[in-house]
C-alpha positions as CSV (number, residue, x, y, z in Angstrom):
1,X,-51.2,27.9,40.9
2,X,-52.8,30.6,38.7
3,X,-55.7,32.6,39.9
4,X,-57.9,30.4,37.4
5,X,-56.8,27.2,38.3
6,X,-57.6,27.9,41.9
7,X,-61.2,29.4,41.1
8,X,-61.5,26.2,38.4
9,X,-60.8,23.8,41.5
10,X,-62.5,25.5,44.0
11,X,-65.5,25.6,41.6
12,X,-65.2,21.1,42.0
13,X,-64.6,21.3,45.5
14,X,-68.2,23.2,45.6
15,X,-69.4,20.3,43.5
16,X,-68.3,17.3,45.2
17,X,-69.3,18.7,48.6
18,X,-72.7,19.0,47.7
19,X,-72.6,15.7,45.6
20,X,-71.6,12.8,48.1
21,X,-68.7,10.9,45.9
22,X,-69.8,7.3,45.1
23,X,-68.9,4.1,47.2
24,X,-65.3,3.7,46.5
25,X,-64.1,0.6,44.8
26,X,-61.7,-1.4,46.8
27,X,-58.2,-0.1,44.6
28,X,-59.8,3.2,45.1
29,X,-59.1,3.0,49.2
30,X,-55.6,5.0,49.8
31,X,-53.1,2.4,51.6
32,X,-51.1,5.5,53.4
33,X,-53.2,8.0,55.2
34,X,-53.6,9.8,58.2
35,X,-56.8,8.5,60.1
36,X,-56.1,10.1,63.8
37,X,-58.6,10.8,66.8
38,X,-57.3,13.8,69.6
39,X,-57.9,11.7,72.8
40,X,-58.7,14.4,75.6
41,X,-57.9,13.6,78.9
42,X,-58.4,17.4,80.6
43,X,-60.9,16.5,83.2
44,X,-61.2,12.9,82.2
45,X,-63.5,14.0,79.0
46,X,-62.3,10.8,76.9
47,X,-60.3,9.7,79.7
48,X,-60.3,8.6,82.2
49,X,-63.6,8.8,83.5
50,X,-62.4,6.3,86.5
51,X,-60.1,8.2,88.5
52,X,-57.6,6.3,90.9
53,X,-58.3,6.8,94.5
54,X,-57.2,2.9,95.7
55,X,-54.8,0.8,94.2
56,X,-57.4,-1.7,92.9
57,X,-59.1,1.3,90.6
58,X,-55.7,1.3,88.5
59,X,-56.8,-2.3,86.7
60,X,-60.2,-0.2,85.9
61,X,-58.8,3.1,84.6
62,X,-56.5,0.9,82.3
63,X,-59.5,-1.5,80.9
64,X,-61.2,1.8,80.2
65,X,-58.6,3.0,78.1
66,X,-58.0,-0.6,76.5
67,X,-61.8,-0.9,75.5
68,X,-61.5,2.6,74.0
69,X,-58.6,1.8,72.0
70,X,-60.2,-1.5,71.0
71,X,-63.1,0.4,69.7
72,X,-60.6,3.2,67.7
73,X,-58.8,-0.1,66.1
74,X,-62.0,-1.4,65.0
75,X,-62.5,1.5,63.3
76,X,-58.8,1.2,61.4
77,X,-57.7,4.2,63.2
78,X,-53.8,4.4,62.9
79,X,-53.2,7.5,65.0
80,X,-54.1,8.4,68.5
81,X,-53.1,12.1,69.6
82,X,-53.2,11.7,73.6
83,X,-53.1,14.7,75.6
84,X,-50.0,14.6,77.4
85,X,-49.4,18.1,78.8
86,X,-52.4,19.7,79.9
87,X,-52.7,23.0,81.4
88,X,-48.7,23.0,82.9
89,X,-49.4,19.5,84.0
90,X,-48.4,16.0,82.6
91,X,-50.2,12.6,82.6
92,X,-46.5,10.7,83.0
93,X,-43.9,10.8,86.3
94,X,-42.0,14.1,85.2
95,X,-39.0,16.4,86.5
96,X,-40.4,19.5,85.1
97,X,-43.9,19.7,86.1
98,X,-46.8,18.5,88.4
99,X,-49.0,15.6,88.1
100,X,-52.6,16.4,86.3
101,X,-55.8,16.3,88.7
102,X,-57.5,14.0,85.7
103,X,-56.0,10.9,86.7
104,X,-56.8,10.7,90.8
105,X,-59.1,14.0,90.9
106,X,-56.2,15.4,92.8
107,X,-53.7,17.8,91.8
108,X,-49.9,16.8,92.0
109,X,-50.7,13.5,92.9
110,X,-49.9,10.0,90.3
111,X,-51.8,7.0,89.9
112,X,-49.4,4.5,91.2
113,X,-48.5,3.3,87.5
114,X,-47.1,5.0,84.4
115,X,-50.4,5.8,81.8
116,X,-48.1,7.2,79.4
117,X,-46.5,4.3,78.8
118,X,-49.0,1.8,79.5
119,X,-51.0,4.1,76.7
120,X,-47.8,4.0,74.2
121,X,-47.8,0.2,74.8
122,X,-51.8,-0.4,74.0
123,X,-51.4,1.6,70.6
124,X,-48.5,-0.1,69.8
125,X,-50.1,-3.6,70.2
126,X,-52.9,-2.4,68.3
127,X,-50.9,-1.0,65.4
128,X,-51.8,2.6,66.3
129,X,-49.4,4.6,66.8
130,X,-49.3,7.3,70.0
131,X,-48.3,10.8,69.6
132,X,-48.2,13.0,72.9
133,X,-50.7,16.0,72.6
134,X,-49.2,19.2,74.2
135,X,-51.0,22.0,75.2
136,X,-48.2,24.9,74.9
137,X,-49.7,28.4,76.6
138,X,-52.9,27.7,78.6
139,X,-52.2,27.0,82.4
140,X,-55.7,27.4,83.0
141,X,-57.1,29.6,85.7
142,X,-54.8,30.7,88.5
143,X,-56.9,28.8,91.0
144,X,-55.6,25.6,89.3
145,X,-51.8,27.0,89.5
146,X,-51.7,27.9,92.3
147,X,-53.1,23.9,93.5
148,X,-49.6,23.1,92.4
149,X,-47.9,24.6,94.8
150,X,-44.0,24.3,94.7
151,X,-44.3,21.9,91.9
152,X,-45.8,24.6,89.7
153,X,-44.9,27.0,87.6
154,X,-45.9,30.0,89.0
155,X,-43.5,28.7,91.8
156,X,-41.0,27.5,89.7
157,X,-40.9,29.8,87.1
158,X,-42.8,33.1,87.5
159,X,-40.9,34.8,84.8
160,X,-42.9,32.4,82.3
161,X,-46.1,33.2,83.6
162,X,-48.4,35.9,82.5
163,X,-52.1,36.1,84.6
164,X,-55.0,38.2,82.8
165,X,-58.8,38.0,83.1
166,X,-57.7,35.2,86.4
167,X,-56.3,33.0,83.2
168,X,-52.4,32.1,83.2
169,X,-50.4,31.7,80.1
170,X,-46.7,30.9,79.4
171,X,-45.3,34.1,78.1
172,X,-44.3,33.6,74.4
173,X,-41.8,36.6,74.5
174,X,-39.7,35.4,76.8
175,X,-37.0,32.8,75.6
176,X,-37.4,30.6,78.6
177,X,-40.6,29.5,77.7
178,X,-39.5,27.9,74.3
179,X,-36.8,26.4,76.2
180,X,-39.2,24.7,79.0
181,X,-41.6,23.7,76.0
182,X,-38.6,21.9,74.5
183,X,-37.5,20.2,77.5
184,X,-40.9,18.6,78.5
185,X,-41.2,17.7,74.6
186,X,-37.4,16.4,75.3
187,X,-38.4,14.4,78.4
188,X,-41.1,13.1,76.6
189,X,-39.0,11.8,73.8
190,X,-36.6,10.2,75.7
191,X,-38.7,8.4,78.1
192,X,-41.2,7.2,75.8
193,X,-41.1,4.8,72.5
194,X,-43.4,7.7,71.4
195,X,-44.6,8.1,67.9
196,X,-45.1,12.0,67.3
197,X,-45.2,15.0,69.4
198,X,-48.0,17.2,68.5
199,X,-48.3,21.2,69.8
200,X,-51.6,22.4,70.6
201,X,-52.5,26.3,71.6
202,X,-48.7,27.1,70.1
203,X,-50.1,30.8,69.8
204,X,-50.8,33.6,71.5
205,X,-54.5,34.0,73.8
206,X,-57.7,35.2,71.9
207,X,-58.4,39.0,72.1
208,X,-60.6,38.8,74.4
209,X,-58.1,38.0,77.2
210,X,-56.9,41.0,76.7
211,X,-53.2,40.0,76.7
212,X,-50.3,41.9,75.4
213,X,-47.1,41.8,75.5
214,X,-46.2,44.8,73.2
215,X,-44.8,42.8,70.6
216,X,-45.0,44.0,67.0
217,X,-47.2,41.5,65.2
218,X,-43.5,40.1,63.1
219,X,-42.1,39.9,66.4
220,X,-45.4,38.0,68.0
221,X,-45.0,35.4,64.7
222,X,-41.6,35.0,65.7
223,X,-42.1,34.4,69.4
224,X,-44.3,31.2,68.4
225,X,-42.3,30.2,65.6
226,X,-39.3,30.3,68.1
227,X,-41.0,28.1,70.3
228,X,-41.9,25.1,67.2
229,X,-37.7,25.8,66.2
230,X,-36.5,25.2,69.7
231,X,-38.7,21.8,70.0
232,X,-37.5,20.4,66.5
233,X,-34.2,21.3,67.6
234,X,-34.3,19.7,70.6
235,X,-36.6,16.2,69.8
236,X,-35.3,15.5,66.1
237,X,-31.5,14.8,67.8
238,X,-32.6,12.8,70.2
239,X,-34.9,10.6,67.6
240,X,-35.4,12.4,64.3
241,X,-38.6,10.1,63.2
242,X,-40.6,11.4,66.2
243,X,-43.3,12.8,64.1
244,X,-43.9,16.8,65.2
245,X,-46.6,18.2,64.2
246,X,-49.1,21.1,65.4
247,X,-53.0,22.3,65.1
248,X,-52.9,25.3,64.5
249,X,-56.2,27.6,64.0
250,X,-58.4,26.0,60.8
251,X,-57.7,29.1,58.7
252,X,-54.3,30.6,57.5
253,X,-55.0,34.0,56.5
254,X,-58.3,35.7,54.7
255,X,-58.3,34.1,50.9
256,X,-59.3,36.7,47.7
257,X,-63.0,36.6,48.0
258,X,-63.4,34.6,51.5
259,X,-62.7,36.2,54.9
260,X,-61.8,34.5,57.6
261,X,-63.9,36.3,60.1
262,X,-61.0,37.5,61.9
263,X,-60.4,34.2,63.5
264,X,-57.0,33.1,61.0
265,X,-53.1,31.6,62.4
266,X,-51.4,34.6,60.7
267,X,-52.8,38.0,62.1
268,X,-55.4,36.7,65.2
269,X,-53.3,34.6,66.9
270,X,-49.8,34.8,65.4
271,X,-49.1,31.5,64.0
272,X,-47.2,30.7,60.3
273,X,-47.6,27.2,60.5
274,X,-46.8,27.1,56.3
275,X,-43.9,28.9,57.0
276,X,-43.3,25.8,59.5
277,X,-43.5,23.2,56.9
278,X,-41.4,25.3,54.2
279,X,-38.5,25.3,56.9
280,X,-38.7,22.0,57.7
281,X,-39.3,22.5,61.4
282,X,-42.9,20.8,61.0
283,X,-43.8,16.8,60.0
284,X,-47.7,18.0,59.8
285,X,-50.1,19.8,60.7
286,X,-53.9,19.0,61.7
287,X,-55.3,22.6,61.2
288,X,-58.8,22.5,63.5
289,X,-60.7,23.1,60.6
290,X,-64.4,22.9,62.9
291,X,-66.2,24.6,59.8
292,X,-68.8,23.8,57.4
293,X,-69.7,25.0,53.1
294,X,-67.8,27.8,52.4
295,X,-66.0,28.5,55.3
296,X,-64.3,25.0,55.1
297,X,-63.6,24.0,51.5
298,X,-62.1,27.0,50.5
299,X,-59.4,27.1,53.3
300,X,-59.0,23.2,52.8
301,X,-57.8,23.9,49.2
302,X,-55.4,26.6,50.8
303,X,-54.2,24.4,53.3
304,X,-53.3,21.4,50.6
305,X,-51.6,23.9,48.3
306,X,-49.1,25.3,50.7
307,X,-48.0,21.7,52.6
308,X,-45.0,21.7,51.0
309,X,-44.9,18.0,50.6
310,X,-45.9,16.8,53.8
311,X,-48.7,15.8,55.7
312,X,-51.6,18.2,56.0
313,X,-54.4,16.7,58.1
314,X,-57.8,18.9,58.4
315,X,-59.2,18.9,62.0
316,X,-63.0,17.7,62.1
317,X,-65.6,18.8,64.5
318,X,-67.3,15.9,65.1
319,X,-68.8,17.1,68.4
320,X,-70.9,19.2,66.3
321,X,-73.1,15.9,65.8
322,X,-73.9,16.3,69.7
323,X,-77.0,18.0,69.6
324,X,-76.0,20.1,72.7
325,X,-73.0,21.0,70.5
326,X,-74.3,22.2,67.3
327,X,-76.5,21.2,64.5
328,X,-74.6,18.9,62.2
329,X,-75.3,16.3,60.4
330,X,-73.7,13.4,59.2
331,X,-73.5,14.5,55.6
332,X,-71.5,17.4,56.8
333,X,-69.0,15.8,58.0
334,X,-69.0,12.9,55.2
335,X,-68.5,15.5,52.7
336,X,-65.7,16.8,54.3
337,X,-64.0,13.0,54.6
338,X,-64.7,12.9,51.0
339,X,-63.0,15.8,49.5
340,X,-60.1,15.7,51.9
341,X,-59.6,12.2,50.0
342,X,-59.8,13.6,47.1
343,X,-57.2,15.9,47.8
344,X,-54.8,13.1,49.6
345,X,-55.4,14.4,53.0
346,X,-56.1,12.2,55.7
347,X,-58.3,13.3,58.8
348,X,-58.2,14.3,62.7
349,X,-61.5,13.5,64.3
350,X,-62.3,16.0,67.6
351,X,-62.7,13.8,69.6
352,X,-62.6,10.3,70.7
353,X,-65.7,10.2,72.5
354,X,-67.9,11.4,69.6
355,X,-66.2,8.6,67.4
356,X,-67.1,6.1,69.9
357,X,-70.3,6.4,70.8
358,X,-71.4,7.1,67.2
359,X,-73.4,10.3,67.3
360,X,-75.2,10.1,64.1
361,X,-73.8,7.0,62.8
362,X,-70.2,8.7,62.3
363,X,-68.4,5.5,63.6
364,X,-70.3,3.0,61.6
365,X,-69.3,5.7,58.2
366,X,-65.8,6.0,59.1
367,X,-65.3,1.9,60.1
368,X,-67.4,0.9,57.0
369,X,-67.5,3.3,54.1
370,X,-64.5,5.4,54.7
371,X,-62.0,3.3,56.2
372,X,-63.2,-0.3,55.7
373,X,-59.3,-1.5,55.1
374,X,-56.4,-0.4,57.3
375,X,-54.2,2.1,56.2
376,X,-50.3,2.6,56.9
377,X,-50.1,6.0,58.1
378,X,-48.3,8.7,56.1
379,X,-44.5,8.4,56.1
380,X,-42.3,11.6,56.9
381,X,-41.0,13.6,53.9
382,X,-38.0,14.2,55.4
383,X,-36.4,10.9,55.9
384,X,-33.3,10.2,54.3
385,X,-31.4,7.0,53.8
386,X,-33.0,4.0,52.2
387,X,-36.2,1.6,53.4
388,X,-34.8,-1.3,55.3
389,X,-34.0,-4.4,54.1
390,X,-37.2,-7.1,53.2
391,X,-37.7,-9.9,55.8
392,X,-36.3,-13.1,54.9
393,X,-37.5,-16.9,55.0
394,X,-41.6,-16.4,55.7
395,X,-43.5,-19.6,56.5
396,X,-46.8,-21.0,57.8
397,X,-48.3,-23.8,59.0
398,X,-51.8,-22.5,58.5
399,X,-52.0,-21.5,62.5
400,X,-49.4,-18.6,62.2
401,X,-46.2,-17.1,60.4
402,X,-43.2,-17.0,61.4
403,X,-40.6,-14.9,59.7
404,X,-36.8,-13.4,60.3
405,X,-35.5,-10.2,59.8
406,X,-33.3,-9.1,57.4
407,X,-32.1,-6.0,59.2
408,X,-30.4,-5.2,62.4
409,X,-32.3,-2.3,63.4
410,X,-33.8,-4.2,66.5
411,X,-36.8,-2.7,68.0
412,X,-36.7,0.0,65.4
413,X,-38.5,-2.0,62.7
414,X,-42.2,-3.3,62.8
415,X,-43.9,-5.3,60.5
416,X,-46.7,-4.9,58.1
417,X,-48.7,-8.5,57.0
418,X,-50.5,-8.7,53.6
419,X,-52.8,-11.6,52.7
420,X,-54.4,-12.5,49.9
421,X,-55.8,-15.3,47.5
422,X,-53.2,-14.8,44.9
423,X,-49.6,-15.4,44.7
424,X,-47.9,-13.0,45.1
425,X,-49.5,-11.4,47.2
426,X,-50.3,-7.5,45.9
427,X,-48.7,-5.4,48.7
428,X,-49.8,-2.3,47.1
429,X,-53.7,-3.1,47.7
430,X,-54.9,-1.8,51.0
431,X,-57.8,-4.5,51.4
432,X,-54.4,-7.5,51.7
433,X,-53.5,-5.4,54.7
434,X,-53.8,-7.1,57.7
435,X,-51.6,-6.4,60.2
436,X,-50.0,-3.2,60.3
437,X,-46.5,-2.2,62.7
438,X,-46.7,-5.5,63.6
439,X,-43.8,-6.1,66.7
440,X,-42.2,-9.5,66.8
441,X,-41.1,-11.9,63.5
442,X,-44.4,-14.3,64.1
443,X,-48.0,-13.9,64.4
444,X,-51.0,-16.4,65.4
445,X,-53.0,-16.9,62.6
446,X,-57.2,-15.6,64.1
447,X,-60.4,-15.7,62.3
448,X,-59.0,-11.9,60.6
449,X,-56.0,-13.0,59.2
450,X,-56.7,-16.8,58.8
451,X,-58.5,-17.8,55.3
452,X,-56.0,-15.9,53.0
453,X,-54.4,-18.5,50.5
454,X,-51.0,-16.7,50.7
455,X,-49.1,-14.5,52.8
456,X,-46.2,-11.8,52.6
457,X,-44.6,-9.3,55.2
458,X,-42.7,-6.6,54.5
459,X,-40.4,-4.6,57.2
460,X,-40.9,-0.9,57.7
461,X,-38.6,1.2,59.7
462,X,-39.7,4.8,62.2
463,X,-39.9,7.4,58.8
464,X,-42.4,5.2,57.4
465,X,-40.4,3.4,55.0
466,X,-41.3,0.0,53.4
467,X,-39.1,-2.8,52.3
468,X,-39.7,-4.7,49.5
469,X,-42.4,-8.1,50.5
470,X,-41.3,-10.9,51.7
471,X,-43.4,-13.4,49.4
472,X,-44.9,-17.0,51.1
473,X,-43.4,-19.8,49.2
474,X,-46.2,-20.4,46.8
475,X,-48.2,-23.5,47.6
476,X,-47.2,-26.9,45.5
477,X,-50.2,-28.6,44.0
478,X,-51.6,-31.1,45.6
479,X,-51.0,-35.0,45.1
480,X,-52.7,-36.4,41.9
481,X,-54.8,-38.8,43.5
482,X,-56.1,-35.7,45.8
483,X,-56.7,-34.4,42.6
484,X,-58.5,-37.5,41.6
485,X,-60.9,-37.5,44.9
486,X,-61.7,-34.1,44.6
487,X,-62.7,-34.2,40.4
488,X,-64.1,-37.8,41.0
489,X,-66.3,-36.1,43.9
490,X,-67.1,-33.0,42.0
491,X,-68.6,-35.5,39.1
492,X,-70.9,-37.8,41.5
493,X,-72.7,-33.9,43.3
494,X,-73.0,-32.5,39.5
495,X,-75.0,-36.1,38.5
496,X,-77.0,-36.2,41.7
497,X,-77.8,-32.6,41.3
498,X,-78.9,-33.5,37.5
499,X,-80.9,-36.5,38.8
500,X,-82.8,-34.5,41.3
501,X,-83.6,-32.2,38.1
502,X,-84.9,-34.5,36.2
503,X,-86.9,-36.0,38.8
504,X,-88.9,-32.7,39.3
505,X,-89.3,-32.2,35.8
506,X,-91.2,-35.2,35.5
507,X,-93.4,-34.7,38.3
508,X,-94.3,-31.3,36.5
509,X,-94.8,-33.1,33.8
């Protein structure tokens, strides 16, 4: 894009984020679009806030999470990043490395169940789906490695581990640490019916650790970039539509005429997450774009230019709208929601607990002005082959559907539902979305879905990819004499309503 063009479009980003965009009409609403929430679990700060110290607290932790998630899917949230690896410690029975304290309050020690699993499960059933959230460098403070003991990585592993400032971090220079990186992401994948993997802190520490490795800052790029190659190439052939993605620092580089502040991926912490998504080795990114005015829209604009075709997903601060966080307010962020629209971006929220409990009416915008319909989420650019095959044979009895597939792709293909009070039903309007990844070939009809005239479901497959509908029959008319009733009926209320007209006329009169 010429110089021009970018200062032309910059100059109606500036407009439209002081301008709120009107209410969008219902075609308006995008049916594909990334509407994700980063669900923390480092010291229980989402969750859990229950930990497990008897087996009767595991029924509690889990409602905890089920409520949360019940709340997120009322909101027509589609994506829930879940913090998975934590600081060299995992929320899920691993070989690699150590049990997280967040779960029982103790180090190295599980729950008694599987909340990986159980939290894959809940999305799924909610139509969500569940990418793992890994935290790549931080360890945290040596204190907390060295509560692992022989599990840990200082034990298991020294050669990884770098300790500045009392801080550990997994060494970036060394080869070994893309490779144990890529073998948790690996045990993750094949364990779990997970959705996405999604690297967090894939860079090198702030400056004011003071680390070094005496790396030139190429080589430093490389070192991280080394580390996003050697997941890819270890997830994508074990299940090439597991999602990877990464959030990397909310600004690329300084822009002509905007600096960055020195806080950028490219020269501050060594990231090239475009170059990521040029090569291929990157589904998405969700940059943590926690900025307001000029120090946001500009770098948005940046961000959407150089996607490459895939799915670019600004970060938003909504923890800002905590007054002991910062001084936001709503408008901020709805202006942010807005132009990212406009741009076809879809949105992570940080985090789920300011979504939740509403600080500043954020939930209440984002359930009913933003995201009033649900939306599929965005499909991966990089899948090849063709969408699967449309279901076959739909049917109702006005208490549920029932359907069969028309594809042998087993547990690999969900199902979204579409209802509406035309035949056929439009598939392409979001607001005849009802059910979306729907597992199983029937659904019990509930007070949502029930009150459609017609019905259609169409298959879609891991990448994303959307059969052609499967169309309800369309009703036959009813019986004549029904007919008859129901005109003969309509006649004898329109003369009663006439008669009681007249009636009061008169006594006007």
């Amino acid at each position: 894009m010429t110089k021009i063009k970018t200062i032309l479009l910059l100059a109606v980003l500036a407009l439209l984020s002081q301008n709120l965009c009107a209410q969008y009409v219902p075609q308006d609403f995008p049916k594909r679009e990334t509407r994700a929430v980063w669900l923390a679990t480092i010291g229980g700060i989402d969750w859990p806030r229950k930990k497990v110290q008897r087996s009767s607290d595991v029924a509690a932790q889990q409602a905890e999470l089920c409520t949360l998630l019940d709340r997120l899917a009322a909101a027509n949230i589609n994506m829930v990043l879940l913090q998975t690896r934590i600081r060299g410690s995992v929320i899920y029975p691993s070989s690699l490395e150590p049990w997280d304290n967040c779960l029982t309050g103790k180090a190295n020690e599980g729950p008694g169940y599987d909340p990986l699993k159980f939290a894959v499960e809940e999305c799924h059933k909610r139509g969500m789906e569940c990418h793992a959230w890994v935290v790549v460098t931080p360890l945290g403070e040596l204190s907390r490695q060295k509560k692992h003991g022989r599990q840990g990585l200082l034990q298991r592993h020294p050669e990884l581990v770098k300790t500045v400032k009392g801080e550990c971090f997994m060494r970036p220079d060394q080869p070994g640490t893309a490779e144990h990186v890529a073998d948790v992401c690996a045990e993750i994948a094949r364990n779990y019916d997970i959705d996405g993997i999604s690297l967090d802190y894939i860079r090198y520490p702030e400056k004011q650790y003071g680390y070094s490795d005496n790396a030139s800052p190429s080589q430093k790029r490389e070192n991280i970039t080394r580390i996003v190659r050697t997941v890819h190439d270890r997830v994508k052939v074990l299940k090439p539509w597991v999602r990877l993605s990464s959030s990397p620092i909310g600004k690329y580089d300084d822009l002509p005429g905007q600096s960055s502040r020195g806080w950028n991926c490219y020269t501050a912490v060594y990231q090239d997450p475009q170059a990521w998504l040029r090569d291929g080795i990157q589904d998405a990114i969700y940059p943590m774009m926690y900025f307001r005015n000029n120090d946001f829209y500009p770098f948005l604009l940046n961000w959407s230019q150089n996607r490459y075709g895939r799915d670019f997903s600004p970060g938003l601060g909504i923890y800002f709208l905590d007054p002991r966080e910062g001084k936001w307010q709503l408008d901020d962020v709805r202006r942010e929601l807005y132009v990212s629209r406009q741009l076809e971006a879809g949105f992570v929220l940080y985090r789920a607990h300011y979504l939740v409990q509403n600080f500043k009416g954020i939930y209440q915008t984002i359930q009913q002005e933003l995201c009033p319909f649900k939306a599929l989420p965005s499909a991966l650019a990089a899948a090849e082959g063709t969408a699967p095959a449309a279901p076959e044979n739909l049917s109702s009895d006005g208490s549920g559907l029932w359907w069969s597939s028309g594809n042998d792709y087993g547990a690999d293909i969900t199902y979204n539902i579409y209802g509406g009070a035309d035949w056929p039903v439009d598939t392409s309007r979001p607001e005849n979305l009802l059910q979306v990844a729907h597992r199983g070939t029937s659904l019990a009809l509930n007070a949502q879905t029930a009150g459609r005239r017609y019905y259609a479901v169409c298959a879609m497959d891991r990448y994303g990819r959307e059969s052609e509908p499967c169309q309800m029959e369309q009703r036959p008319s009813p019986p004549k004499q029904l007919i008859k009733d129901y005109d003969d009926q309509k006649t004898k209320k329109s003369a009663k309503k006439s008669s009681k007209k007249s009636k009061k006329n008169k006594r006007k009169k």
